[in-house]
C-alpha positions as CSV (number, residue, x, y, z in Angstrom):
1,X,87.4,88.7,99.3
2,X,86.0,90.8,96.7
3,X,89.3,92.0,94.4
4,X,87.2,95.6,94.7
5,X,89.8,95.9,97.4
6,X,92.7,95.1,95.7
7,X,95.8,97.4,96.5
8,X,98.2,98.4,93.7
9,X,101.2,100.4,95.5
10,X,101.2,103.9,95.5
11,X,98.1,104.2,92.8
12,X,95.2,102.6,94.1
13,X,92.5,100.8,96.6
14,X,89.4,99.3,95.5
15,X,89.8,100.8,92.1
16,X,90.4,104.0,93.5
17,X,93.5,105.7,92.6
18,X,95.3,108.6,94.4
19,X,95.5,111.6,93.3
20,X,91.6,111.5,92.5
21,X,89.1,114.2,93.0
22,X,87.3,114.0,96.7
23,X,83.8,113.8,95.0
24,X,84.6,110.7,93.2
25,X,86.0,109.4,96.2
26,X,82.7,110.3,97.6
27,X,81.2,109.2,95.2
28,X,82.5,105.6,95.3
29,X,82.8,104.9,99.0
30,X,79.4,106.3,100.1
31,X,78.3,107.8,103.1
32,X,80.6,109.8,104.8
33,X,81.4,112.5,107.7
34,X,84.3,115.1,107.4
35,X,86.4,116.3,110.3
36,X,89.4,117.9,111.0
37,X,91.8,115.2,112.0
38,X,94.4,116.8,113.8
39,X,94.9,120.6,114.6
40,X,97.9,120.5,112.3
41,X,95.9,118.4,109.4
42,X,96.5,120.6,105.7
43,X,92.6,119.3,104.5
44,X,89.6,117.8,106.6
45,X,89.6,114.0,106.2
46,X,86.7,111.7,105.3
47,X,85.5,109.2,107.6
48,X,83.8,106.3,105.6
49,X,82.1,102.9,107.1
50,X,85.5,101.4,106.2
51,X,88.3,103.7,105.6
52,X,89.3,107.1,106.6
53,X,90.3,109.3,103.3
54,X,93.1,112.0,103.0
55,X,93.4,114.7,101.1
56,X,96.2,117.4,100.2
57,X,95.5,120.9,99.6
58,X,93.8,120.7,96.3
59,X,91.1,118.2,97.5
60,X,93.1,115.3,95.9
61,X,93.3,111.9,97.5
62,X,96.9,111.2,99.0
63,X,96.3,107.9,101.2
64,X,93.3,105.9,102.6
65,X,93.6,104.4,106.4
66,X,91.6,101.1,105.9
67,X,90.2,99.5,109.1
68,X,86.9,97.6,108.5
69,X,88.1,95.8,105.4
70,X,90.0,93.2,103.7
71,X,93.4,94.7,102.0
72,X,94.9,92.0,98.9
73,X,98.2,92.6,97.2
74,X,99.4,89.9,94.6
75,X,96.5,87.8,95.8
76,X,97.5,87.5,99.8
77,X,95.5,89.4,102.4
78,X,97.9,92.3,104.1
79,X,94.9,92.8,106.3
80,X,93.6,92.1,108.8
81,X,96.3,90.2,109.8
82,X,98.7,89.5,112.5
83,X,102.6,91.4,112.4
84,X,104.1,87.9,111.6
85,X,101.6,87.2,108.8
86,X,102.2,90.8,106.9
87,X,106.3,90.8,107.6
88,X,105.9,87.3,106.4
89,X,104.3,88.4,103.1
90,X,107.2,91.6,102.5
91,X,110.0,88.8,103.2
92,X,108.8,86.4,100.4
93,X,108.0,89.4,97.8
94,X,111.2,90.8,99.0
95,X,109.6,94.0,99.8
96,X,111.8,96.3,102.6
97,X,110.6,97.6,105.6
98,X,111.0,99.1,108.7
99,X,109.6,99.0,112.2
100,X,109.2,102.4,114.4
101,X,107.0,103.3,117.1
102,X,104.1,100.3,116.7
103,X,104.3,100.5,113.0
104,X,105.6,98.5,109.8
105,X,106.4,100.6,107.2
106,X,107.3,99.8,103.3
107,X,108.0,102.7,101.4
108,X,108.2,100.9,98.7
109,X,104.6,99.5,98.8
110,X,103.0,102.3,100.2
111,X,101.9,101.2,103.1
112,X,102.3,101.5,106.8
113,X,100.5,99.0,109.3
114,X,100.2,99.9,112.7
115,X,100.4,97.2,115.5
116,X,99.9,98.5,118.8
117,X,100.2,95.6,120.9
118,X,102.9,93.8,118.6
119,X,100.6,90.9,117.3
120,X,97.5,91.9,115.4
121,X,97.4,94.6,112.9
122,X,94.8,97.6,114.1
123,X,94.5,99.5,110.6
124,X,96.6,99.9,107.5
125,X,97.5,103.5,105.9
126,X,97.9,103.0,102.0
127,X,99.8,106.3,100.2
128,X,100.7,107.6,97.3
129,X,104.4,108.6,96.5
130,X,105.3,111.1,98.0
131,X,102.8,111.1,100.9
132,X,105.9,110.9,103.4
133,X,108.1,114.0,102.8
């Protein structure tokens, strides 16, 4: 895995950090579209081949929701990867978390992992602080 994907809690993905100006996020990530991603969504969102971008108000990025590629911390893969393997990985850095509604949620990493049917992680949401109020 390239370490251009590297997550560093709550600052940054593939070199990235949150809180950065949408055009650099552009910028970096490529082609993109922008859509609205729920009626009650503050900003419009950025779909990109591998990740789907969020912004807050001011147009800064506040978390990414990676699906389509590899996500490191301290040199193990968080994704993809099954529920076992991630919880695994929390336990042994011991990271807390919690599990509600299909999801695995460290607050203190800055990441959520959703796992719809309970064995293989669908996507990964990585935030800045903050991003849950």
């Amino acid at each position: 895995m390239s370490d251009r994907y590297e997550f560093l809690p709550r600052e940054s993905f593939g070199g990235v950090k949150f809180g950065t100006d949408r055009a650099i996020v552009r910028e970096t990530f490529g082609e993109y579209k922008e859509f609205k991603k729920s009626e009650f969504s503050i900003n419009t969102t950025d779909e990109f081949s591998i990740l789907h971008a969020y912004y807050d108000a001011e147009n800064k990025l506040e978390a990414m929701e990676v699906f389509a590629e590899s996500v490191s911390y301290n040199g193990i893969r968080l994704f993809p990867a099954s529920k076992s393997e991630f919880t695994n990985a929390l336990h042994k850095w011991g990271i807390e978390f919690s599990v509600s509604y299909g999801s695995i949620i460290s607050e203190g990493l800055g990441i959520s992992a959703y796992v719809p049917d309970e064995n293989e992680i669908e996507c990964v949401l990585l935030y800045r602080s903050g991003y849950y109020r």
